[in-house]
C-alpha positions in Angstrom: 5.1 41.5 1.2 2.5 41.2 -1.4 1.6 38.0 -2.5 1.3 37.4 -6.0 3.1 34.3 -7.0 3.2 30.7 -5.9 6.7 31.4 -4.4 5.2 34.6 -2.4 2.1 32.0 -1.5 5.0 29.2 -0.4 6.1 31.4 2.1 3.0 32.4 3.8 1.8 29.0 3.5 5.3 28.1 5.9 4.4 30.6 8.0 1.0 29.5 9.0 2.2 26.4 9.4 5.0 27.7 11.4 2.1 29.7 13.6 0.3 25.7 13.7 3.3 23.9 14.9 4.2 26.2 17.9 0.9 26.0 18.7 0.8 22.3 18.8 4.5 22.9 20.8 2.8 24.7 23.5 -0.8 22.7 23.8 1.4 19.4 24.2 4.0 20.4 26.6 1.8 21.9 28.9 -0.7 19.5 28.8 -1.7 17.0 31.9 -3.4 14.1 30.3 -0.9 11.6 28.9 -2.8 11.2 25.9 -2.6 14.4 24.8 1.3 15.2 25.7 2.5 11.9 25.0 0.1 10.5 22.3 -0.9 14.2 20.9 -4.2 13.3 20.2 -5.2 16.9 19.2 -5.6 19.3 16.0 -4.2 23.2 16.1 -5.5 25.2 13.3 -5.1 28.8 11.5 -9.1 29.3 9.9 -10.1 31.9 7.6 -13.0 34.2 8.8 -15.6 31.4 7.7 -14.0 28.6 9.7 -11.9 27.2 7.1 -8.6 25.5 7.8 -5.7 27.1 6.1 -3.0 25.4 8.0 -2.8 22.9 10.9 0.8 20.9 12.6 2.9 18.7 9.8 4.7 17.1 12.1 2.6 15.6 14.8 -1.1 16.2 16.3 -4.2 14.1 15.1 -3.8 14.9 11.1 -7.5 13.9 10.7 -8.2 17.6 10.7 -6.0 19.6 8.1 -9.8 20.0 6.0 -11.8 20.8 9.5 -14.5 23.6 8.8 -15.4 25.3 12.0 -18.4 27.9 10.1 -20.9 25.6 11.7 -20.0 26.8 14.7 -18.4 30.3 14.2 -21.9 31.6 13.1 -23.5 31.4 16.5 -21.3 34.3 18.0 -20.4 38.3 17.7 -16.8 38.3 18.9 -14.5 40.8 20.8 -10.9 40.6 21.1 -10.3 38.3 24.4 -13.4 36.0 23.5 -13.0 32.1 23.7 -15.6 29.5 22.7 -15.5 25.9 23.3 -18.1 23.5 22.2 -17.5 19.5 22.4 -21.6 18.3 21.0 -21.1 16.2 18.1 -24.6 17.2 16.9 -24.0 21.3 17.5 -22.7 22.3 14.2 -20.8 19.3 13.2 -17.6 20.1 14.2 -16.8 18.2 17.4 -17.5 14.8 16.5 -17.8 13.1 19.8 -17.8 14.3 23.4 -14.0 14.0 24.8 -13.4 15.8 21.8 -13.5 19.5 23.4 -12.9 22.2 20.0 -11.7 25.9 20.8 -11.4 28.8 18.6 -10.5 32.7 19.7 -10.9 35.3 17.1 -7.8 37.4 16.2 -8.3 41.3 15.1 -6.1 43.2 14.6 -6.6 47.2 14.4 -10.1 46.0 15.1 -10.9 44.4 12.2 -11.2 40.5 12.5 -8.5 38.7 10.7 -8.9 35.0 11.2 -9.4 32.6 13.9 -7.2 29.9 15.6 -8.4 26.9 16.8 -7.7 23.0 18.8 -9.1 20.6 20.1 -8.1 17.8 22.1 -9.0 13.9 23.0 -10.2 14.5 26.7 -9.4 10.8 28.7 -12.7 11.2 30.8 -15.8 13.3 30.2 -18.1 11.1 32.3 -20.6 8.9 31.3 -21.3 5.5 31.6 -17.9 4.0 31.4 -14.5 4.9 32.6 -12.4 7.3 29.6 -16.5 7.7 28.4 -16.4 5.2 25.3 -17.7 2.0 24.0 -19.3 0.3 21.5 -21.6 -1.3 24.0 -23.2 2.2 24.2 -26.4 2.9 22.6 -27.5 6.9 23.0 -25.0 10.0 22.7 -26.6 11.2 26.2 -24.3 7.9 27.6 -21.5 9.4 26.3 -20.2 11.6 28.9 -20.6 15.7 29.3 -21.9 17.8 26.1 -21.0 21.1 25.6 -22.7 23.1 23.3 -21.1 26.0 21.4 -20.4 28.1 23.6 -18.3 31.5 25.0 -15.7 29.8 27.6 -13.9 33.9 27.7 -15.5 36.9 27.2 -13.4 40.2 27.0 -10.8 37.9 28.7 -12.8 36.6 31.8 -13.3 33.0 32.2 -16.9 31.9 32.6 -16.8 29.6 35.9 -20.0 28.6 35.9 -19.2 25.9 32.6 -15.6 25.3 34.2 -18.0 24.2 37.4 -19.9 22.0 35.6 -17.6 20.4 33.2 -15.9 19.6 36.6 -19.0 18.2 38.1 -19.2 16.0 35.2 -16.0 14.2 35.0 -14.4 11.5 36.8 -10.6 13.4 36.8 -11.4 17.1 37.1 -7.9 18.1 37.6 -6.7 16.8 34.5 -9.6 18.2 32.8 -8.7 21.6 34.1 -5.3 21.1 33.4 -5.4 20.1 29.7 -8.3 23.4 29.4 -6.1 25.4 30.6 -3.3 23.9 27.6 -5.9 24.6 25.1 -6.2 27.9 26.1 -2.5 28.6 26.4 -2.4 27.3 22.8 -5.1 29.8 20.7 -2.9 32.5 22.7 0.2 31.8 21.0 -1.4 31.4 17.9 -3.4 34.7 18.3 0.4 35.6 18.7 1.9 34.1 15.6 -0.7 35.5 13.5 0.1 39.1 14.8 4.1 38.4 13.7 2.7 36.7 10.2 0.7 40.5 9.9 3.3 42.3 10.9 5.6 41.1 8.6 2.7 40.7 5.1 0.4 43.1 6.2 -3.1 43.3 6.9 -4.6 43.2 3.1 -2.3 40.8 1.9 -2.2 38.3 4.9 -6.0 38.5 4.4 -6.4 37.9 0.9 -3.6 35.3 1.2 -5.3 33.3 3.1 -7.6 32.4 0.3 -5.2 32.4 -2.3 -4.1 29.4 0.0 -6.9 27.7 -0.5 -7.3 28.3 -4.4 -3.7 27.0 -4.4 -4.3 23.6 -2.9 -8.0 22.9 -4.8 -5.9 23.9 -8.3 -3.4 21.2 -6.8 -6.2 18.9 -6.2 -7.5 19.3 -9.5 -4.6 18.8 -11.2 -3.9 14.9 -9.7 -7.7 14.2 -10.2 -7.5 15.1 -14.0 -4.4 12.7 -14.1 -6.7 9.8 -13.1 -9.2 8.2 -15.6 -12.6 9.0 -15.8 -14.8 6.5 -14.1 -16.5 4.7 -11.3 -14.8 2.7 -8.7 -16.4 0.5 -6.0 -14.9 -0.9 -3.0 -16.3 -1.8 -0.2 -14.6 -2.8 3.3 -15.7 -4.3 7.0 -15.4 -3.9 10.3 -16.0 -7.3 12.7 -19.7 -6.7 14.0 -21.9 -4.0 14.5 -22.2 -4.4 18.2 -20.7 -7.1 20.8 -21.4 -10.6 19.2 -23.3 -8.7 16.3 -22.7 -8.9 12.8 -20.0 -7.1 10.0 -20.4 -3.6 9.7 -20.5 -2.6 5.9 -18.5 0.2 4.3 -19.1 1.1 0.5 -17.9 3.3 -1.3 -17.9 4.2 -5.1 -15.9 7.2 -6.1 -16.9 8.8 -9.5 -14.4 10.6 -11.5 -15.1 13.1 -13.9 -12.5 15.6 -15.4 -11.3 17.0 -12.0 -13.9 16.6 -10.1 -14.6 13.8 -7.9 -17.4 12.2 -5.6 -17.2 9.9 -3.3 -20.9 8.4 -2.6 -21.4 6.0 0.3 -24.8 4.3 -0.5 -24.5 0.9 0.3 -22.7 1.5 3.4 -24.8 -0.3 6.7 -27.5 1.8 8.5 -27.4 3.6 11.4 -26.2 1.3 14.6 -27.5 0.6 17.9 -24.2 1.0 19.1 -21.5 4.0 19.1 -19.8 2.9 15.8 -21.5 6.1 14.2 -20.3 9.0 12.2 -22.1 12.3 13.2 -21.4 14.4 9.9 -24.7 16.0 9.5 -24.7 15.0 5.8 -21.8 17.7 5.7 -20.4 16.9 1.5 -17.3 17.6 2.8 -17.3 17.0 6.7 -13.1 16.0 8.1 -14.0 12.8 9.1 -15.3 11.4 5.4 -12.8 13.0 3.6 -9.6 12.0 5.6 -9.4 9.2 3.2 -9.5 11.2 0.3 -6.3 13.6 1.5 -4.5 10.8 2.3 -5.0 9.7 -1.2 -4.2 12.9 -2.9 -1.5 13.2 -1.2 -0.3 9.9 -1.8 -0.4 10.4 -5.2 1.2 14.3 -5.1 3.0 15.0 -1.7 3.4 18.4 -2.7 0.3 19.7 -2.1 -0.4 21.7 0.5 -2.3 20.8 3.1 -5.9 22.7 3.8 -9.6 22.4 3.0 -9.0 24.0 -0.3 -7.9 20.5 -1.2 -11.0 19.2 -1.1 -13.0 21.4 -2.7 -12.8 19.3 -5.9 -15.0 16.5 -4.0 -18.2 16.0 -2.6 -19.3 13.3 -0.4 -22.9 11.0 -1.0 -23.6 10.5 2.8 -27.3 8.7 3.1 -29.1 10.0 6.1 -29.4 7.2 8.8 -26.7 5.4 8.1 -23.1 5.0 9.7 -21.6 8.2 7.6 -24.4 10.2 8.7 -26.1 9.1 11.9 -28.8 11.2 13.4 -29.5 12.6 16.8 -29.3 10.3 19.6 -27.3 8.1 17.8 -24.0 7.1 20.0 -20.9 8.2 18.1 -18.1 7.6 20.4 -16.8 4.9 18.5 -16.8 7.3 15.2 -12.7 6.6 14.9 -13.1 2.9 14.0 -16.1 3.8 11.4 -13.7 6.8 10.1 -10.9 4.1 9.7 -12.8 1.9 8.0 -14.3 4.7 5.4 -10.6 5.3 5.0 -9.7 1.7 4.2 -12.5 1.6 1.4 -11.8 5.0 -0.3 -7.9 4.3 -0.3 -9.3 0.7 -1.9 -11.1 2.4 -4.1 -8.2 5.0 -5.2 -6.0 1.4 -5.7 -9.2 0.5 -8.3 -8.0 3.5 -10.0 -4.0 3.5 -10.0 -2.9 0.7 -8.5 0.9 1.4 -9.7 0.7 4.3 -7.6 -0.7 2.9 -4.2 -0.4 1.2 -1.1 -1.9 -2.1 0.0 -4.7 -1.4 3.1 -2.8 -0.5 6.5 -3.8 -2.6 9.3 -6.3 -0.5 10.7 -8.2 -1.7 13.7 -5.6 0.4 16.2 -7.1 0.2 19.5 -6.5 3.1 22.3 -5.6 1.4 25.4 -6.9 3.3 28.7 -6.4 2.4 32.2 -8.8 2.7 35.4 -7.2 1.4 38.3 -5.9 2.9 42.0 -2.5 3.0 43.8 -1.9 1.6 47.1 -3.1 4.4 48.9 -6.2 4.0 47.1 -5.9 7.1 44.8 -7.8 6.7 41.8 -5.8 6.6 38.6 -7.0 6.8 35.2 -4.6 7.3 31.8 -4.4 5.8 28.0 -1.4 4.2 27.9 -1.1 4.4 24.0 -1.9 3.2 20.9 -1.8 -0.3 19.8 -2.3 -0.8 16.0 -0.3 -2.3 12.9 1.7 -0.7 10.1 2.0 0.4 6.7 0.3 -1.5 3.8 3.3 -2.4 1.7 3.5 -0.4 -1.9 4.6 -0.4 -5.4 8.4 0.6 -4.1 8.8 -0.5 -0.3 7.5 -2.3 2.7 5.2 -1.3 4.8 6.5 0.8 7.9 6.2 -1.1 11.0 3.9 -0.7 14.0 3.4 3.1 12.8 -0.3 3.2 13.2 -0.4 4.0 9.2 -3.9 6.4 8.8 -4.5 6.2 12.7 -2.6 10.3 12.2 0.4 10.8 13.5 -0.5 9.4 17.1 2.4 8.3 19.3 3.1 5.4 21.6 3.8 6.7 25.1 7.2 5.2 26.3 7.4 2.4 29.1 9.0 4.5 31.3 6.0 7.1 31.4 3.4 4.7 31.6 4.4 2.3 34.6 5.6 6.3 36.4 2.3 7.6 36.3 -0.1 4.0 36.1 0.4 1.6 38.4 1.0 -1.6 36.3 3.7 -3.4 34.7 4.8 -3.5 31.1 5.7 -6.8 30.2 6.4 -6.6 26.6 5.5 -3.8 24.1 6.8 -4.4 20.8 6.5 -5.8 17.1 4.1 -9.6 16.1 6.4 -11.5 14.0 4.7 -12.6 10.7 1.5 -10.0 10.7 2.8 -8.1 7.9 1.1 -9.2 4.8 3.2 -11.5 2.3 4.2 -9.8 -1.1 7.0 -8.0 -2.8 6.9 -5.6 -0.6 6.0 -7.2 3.0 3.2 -5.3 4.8 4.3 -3.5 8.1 4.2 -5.8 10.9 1.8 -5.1 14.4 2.5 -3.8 17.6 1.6 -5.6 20.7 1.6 -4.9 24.5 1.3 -7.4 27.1 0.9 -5.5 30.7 0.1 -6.8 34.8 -2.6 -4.8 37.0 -2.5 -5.2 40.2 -5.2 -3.1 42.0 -9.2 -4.8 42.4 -12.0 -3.2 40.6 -9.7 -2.4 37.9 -10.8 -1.5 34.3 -9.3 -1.9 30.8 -10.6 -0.1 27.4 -9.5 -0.6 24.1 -11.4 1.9 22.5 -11.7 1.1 18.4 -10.8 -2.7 18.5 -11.2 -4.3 15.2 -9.7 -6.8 12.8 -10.0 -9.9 14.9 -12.0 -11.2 11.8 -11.7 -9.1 8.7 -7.8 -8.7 7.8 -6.0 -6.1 5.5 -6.0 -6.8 2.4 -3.1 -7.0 -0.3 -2.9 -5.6 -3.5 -1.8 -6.4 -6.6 -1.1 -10.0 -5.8 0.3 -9.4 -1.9 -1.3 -11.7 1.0 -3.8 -10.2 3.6 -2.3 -9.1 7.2 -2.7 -11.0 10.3 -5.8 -10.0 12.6 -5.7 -8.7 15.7 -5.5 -10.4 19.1 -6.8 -9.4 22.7 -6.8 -12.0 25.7 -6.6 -11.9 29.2 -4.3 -14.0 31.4 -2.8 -15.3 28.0 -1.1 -18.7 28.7 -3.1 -20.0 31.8 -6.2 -22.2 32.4 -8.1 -18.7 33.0 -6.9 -17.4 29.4 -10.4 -15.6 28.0 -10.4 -14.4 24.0 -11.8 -11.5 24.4 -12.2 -10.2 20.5 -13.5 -7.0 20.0 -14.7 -6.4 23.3 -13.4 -2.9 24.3 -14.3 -3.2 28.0 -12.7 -5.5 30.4 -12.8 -5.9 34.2 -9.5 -7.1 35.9 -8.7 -8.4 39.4 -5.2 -8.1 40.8 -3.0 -9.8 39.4 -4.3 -10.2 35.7 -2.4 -9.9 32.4 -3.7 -8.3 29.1 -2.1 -9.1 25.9 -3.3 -7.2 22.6 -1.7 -7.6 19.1 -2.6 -5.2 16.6 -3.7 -6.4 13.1 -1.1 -6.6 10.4 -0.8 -4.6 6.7 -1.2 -6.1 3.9 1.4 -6.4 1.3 1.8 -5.7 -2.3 3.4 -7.9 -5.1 3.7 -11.8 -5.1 5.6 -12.9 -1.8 7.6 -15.1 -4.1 8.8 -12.5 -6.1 10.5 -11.2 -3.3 14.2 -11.1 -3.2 15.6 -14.4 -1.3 18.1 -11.8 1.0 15.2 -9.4 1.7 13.7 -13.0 3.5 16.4 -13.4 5.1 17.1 -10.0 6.3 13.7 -10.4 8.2 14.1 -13.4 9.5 17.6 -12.4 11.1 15.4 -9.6 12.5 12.8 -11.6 13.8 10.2 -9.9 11.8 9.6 -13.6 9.8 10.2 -16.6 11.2 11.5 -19.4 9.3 8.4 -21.8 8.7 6.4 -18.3 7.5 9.3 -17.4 5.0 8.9 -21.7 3.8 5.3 -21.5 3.7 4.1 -17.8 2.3 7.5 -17.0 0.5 9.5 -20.0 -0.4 12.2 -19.5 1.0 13.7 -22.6 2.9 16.1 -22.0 5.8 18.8 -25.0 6.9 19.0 -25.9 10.1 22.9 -24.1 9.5 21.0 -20.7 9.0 21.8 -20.2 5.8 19.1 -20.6 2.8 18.6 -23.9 1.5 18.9 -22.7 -2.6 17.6 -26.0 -4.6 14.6 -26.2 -2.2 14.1 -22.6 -2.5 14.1 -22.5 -6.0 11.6 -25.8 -6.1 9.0 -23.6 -3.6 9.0 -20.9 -5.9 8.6 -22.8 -9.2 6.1 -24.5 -7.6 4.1 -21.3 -5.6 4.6 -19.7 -9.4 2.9 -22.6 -11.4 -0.2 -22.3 -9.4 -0.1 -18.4 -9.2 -3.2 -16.6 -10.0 -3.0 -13.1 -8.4 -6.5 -11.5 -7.6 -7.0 -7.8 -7.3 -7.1 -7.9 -3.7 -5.6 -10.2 -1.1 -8.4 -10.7 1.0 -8.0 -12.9 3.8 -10.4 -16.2 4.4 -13.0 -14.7 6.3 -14.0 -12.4 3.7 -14.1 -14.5 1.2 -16.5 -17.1 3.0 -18.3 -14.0 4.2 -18.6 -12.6 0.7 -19.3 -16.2 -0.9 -23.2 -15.6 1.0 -22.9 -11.6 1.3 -22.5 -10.8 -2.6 -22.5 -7.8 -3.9 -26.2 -8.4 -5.4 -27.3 -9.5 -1.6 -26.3 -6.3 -0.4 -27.9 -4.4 -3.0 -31.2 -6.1 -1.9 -30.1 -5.0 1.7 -29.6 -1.7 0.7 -32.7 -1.2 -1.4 -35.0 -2.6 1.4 -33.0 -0.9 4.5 -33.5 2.6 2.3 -37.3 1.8 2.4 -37.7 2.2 6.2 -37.6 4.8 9.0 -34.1 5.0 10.4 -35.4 3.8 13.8 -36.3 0.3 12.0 -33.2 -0.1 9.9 -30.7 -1.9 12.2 -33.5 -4.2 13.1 -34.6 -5.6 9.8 -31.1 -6.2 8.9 -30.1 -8.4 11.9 -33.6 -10.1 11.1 -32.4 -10.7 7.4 -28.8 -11.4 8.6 -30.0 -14.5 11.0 -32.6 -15.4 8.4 -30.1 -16.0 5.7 -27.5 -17.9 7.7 -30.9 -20.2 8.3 -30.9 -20.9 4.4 -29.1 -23.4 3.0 -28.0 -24.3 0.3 -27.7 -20.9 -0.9 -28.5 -20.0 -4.7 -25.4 -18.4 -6.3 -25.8 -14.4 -6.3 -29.8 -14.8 -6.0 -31.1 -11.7 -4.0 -34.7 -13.4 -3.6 -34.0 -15.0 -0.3 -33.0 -11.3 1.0 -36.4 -10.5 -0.1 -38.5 -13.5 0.8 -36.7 -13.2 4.5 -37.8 -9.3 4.5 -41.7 -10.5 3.4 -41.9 -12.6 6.1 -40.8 -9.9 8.6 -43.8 -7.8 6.8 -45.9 -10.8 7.7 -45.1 -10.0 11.5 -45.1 -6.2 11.5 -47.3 -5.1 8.7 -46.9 -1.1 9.1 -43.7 -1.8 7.2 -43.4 -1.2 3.5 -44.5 -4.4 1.8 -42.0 -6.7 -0.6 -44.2 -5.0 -3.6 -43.5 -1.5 -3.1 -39.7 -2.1 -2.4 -39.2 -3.5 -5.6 -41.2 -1.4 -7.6 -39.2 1.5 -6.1 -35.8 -0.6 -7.3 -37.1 -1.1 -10.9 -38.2 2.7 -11.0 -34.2 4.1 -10.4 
């Protein structure tokens, strides 16, 4: 078949994707871990010779990776047919992007000529390390981590190389599983080396070759086309996380996206520097690395969902990512944690895109889903150690309908892992799992409400992680007049006089008989709650999704004690909630707007300008210095940066090899 026209393209385009999905079929049904064959936390890919993704699963997998580039890595080897590499070092090439993440590509030839490559990767529960399933934000260095494998040749001409399988087992605290999902992996890039024979077969060898790239003109002319639609410009937004390490402070994500004709760039200055902690992105300054532009394709697509889907989408954008800070940590930066950070980059660039067309997107998801993981032993004293699944929020609402509930939203497509397999294969018991009444945002269209899980252990030494918990503070905001989400909640023995809060912590230690309850954070919604139809109320309070003081209070919408709705004091709420009505941009909830009362925008600029000024290695420190220093001033002058300033000269004072007050400001008048 020669391919010469967009239909011709189409086809091949279902094909590859075809070749995607069965390998995604066969990597998740012969998996062992449950997070990979129940919660498919794992990418397939067809890649062009250079390492570019042409096509990757629609349906389910981690959908972080449709633009992964893998030529950072692909360089490094000759290849023969029967060669496998594997290389899981967030700092080796840029493509693994923390260590459970274990990346795989084979080469395919065909009549001896290399065609393409196919690749995975998977989320690995354990790789060792400091803590049980290898990840926290209490972590400080990449070497704590867990196992680090460089790129390297896992087959040659077909033969395994023990030696790496003997280590990696060496290293990890559930070598079986390990070997098991390896062995998944592998199964996987064989069935795609497959497909892509059939997809040969069937185009033939010039045209599948030259296709491939006519797959990625296809999507950047796509691309293009919806970035031309949108007006020329610059559009800030910025977004937080809760703190920068346990008990620290917010963790800043800026973002300005610059439009010009049909090109775009998306340039993170202002975001926070570099953390002592693992809530890094490793993207080696990469202008269009996966993890900074997943909130770009979500947008695109938003906006055109028939594009297709493949790093020739983003070939219309580049990405500002300052060195030594969270969008481009360096080397020996922790970057377990990256998911949360790459979350939260999404949250500000889909903000951003709502600067642009509001009309035409979504309020912010909930964000803030935390992956819940399991350490504990049976009876008999065998260790056990699983994620139990994902426990997030929903679907910001938008300009036609709700939010989708307790979906997950940006968090990929990332499933929850039924009851019934979890309390089989862990020993604890599932008291509750299902939706938080009243988290989803107010508006027109209700944000999607959160999931929550309440479970028993009942083994000692036990362990619970929630890897990426966030939200407890800062909430999803609304647009367009909708109400922020609920935040999140995590506490043990909920209920009792032992009942801790435990916020973002991530790690908890449980004796027998403890209970953990975590809610996920709520969406936000879109529209004026009271412009909502009175039914639609009612509808979700019959559901349980609002109960009937929440409908009163954030919709007007008074229920009788008969059920029904109460129509003269309904219609007083409303008059009266519309009278007063002055809808802002965003619905932010009140903790960022006290936070942002002292942390204005020309605070953070002073932050930024002084933070830039300094070796990475003292960046983090000066701005917990300034942090405390200005919660010691009060009263604070209205959007004055000089006590950001006057609190950095007095740090001078104390360690004078730092760039003096002086210099820092002449640099900011120079730009």
């Amino acid at each position: 078949m020669t391919i010469d026209n967009a239909t011709s393209l189409r086809v091949l385009a279902n094909y590859c994707a075809a070749a995607a999905e069965s390998m995604g079929w066969t990597l998740m049904r012969t998996a062992h871990s449950t997070f990979v064959k129940e919660t498919e936390d794992f990418s397939c890919q067809v890649l062009t010779p250079e390492g570019l993704t042409v096509a990757s699963p629609r349906t389910f997998g981690a959908t972080w990776y449709t633009g992964l580039d893998y030529s950072g890595v692909l360089k490094r080897f000759d290849y023969k047919e029967g060669d496998i590499c594997v290389c899981s070092d967030p700092y080796s090439g840029f493509v693994a992007t923390h260590a459970p993440d274990l990346h795989m590509w084979k080469p395919v030839f065909w009549e001896g000529e290399l065609m393409c490559f196919v690749g995975n990767h998977i989320h690995n529960t354990d790789v060792g390390g400091a803590v049980p399933a290898s990840l926290s934000r209490s972590l400080t260095e990449v070497h704590q981590e867990g196992i680090r494998i460089p790129p390297m040749r896992l087959m040659r001409d077909g033969q395994i190389n023990q030696d790496l399988i003997d280590i990696i087992s060496t290293n990890v605290r559930m070598p079986d599983q390990n070997w098991g999902d390896l062995n998944a992996q592998i199964a996987c890039v064989a069935v795609g080396e497959s497909k892509v024979h059939d997809i040969i077969r069937r185009f033939g060898k010039d045209s599948f070759r030259s296709g491939l790239g006519h797959l990625l003109d296809y999507s950047e002319a796509q691309a293009r086309n919806v970035i031309s639609s949108l007006p020329d410009g610059e559009y800030f937004f910025s977004d937080f996380a809760d703190e920068d390490q346990a008990g620290g402070y917010p963790v800043r994500m800026a973002v300005t996206l610059k439009i010009h004709g049909d090109s775009l760039t998306v340039d993170f200055t202002g975001s926070d520097p570099q953390l002592v902690s693992s809530l890094n992105m490793p993207t080696g300054g990469n202008e269009r690395h996966a993890l900074v532009m997943v909130g770009v394709m979500y947008a695109l697509y938003c906006l055109d969902p028939t594009m297709l889907l493949n790093s020739g989408l983003v070939r219309p954008v580049k990405a500002i990512l300052p060195e030594g800070t969270v969008v481009n940590a360096t080397s020996p930066a922790a970057v377990g944690m990256r998911s949360l950070m790459c979350n939260l980059a999404q949250a500000a660039v889909i903000g951003a895109f709502c600067r642009v067309a509001p009309d035409r997107m979504p309020a912010s998801p909930g964000n803030g889903l935390s992956i819940m993981n399991v350490k504990t032993s049976t009876r008999g004293g065998r260790t056990i150690m699983a994620s139990i699944g994902p426990v997030g929020g929903g679907a910001g609402g938008g300009p036609k309908a709700d939010g989708v509930e307790g979906c997950g939203a940006n968090m990929s497509f990332l499933k929850n892992t039924p009851v019934e397999i979890n309390e089989a294969e862990v020993p604890i018991s599932i008291h509750r799992y299902g939706l938080v009444p009243d988290s989803g945002g107010p508006g027109r269209y209700r944000g999607g409400l959160a999931l929550e899980m309440q479970f028993q252990l009942f083994s000692p030494q036990s362990m619970v992680t929630a890897r990426n918990r966030d939200r407890s503070n800062f909430s999803a905001w609304g647009l367009r007049g909708g109400e922020s989400g609920a935040v999140s909640h995590f506490v043990k023995n909920p209920g009792t006089n032992r009942a801790v809060e435990l916020g973002s912590t991530d790690i908890v230690h449980c004796d027998p008989g403890d209970v953990i309850l975590i809610q996920g954070p709520g969406a936000g919604g879109y529209g004026a709650a009271h412009e909502r139809p009175v039914e639609e109320v009612l509808f979700d309070i019959k559901r349980g999704f609002v109960s009937a003081e929440h409908a009163r209070t954030r919709y007007g919408v008074a229920i009788g004690t008969d059920g029904l709705v109460d129509e003269a004091t309904t219609r007083d709420l409303r008059d009266a909630m519309r009278a007063d009505f002055q809808p802002p941009e965003f619905g932010h909830g009140p903790y960022r707007v006290a936070f942002e009362e002292v942390w204005t925008e020309k605070r953070y600029a002073a932050l930024t300008r002084i933070l830039a000024s300094l070796p990475v290695s003292w960046r983090y420190f000066v701005k917990h210095r300034i942090f405390a220093a200005i919660g010691d001033v009060s009263p604070l002058k209205a959007d004055d940066d000089h006590d950001v300033f006057e609190a950095y000269r007095r740090i001078v004072e104390q360690f004078p090899d730092l760039p003096d007050i002086e210099s820092v400001r002449l640099a900011q008048a120079a730009e």
